[in-house]
N, C-alpha and C positions, 0 to 999 in steps of 0.2 A: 384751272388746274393748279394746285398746288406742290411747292418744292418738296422733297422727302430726301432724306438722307439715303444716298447707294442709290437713287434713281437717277434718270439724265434730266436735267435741268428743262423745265417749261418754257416753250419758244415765246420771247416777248424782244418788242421792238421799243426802242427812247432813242433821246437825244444824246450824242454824246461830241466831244472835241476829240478829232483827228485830225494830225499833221496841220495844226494851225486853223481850223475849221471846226464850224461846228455841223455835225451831220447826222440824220437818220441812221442808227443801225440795227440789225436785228439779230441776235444769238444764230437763229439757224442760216446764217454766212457764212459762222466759222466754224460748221460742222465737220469733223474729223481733226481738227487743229486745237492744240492746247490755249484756250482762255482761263483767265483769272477775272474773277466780277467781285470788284470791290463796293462797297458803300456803306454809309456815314447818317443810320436814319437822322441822331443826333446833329445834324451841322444845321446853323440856322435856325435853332431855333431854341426858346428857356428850357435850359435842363436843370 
């Protein structure tokens, strides 16, 4: 599935750091609650 603009975001699960931790999470946990997904294809690597 693919992202599209005005639609609800595609359930996908990664890695992420909380409270100190690094942990599995996956978007549909924080359904009904305001998220912000940030990222940086750019980091890490020659641009």
């Amino acid at each position: 599935m693919q992202a599209r603009i005005g639609k609800p975001a595609p359930d996908f699960e990664t890695g992420a750091f909380v409270a100190g931790e690094f942990k599995k999470v996956k978007l549909s946990n924080y359904r009904g609650k305001w998220v912000v997904l940030c990222f940086y294809p750019g980091d890490f690597t020659f641009v």
